[in-house]
C-alpha positions in Angstrom: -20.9 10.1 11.1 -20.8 6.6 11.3 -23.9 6.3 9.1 -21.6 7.9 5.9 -18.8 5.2 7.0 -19.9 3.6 4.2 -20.2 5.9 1.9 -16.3 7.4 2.6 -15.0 3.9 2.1 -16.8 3.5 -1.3 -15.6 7.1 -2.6 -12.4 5.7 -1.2 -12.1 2.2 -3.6 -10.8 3.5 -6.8 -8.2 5.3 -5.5 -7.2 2.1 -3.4 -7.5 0.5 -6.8 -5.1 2.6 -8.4 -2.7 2.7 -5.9 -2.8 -1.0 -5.5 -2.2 -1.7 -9.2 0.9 1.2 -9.4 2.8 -0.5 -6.4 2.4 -4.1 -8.1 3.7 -2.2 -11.1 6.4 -0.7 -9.4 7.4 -4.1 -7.6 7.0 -6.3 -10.5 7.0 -4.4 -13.4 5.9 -6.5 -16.7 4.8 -8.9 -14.3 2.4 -6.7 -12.5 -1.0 -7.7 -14.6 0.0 -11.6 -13.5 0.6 -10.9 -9.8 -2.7 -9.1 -9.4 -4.3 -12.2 -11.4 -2.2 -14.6 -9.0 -3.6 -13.0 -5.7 -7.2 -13.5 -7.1 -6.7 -17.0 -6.9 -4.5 -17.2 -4.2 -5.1 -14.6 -1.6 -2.0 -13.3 -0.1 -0.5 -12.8 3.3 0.1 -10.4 6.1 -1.0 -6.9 5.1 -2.8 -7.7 1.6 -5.1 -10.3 2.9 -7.3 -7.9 4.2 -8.0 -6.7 1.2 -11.3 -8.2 -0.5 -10.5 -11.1 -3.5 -12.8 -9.5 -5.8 -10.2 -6.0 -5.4 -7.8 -8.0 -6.9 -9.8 -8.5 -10.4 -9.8 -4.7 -10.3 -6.5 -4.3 -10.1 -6.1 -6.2 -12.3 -8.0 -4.5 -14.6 -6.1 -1.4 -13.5 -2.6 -2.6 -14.5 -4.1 -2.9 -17.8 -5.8 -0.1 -18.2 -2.3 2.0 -17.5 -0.5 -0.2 -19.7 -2.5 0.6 -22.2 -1.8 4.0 -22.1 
């Protein structure tokens, strides 16, 4: 099993994505799309700064998508 670790994590991303971008949406609403932006730059603490930089730009691009909706 641990030679499809991999593979689970990466069918796992989007849905981290999109769950990622909706709670930033439901925390800061209109601001959402800028949070996501500002934790590119500046990684955050405690539980989010495990997640990767580069997930933030997704999110990012997440919150917009929806938005656009």
């Amino acid at each position: 099993m641990p030679m499809f670790a991999w593979f689970l994590r990466r069918s796992e991303y989007p849905a981290l994505i999109e769950a990622d971008a909706k709670a930033l949406m439901a925390r800061f609403g209109d601001q959402a799309y800028f949070e996501a932006r500002e934790r590119r730059r500046v990684p955050p603490v405690g539980d989010d700064a495990r997640r990767p930089a580069n997930l933030w730009e997704r999110v990012k691009e997440a919150i917009r998508r929806i938005e656009a909706r």
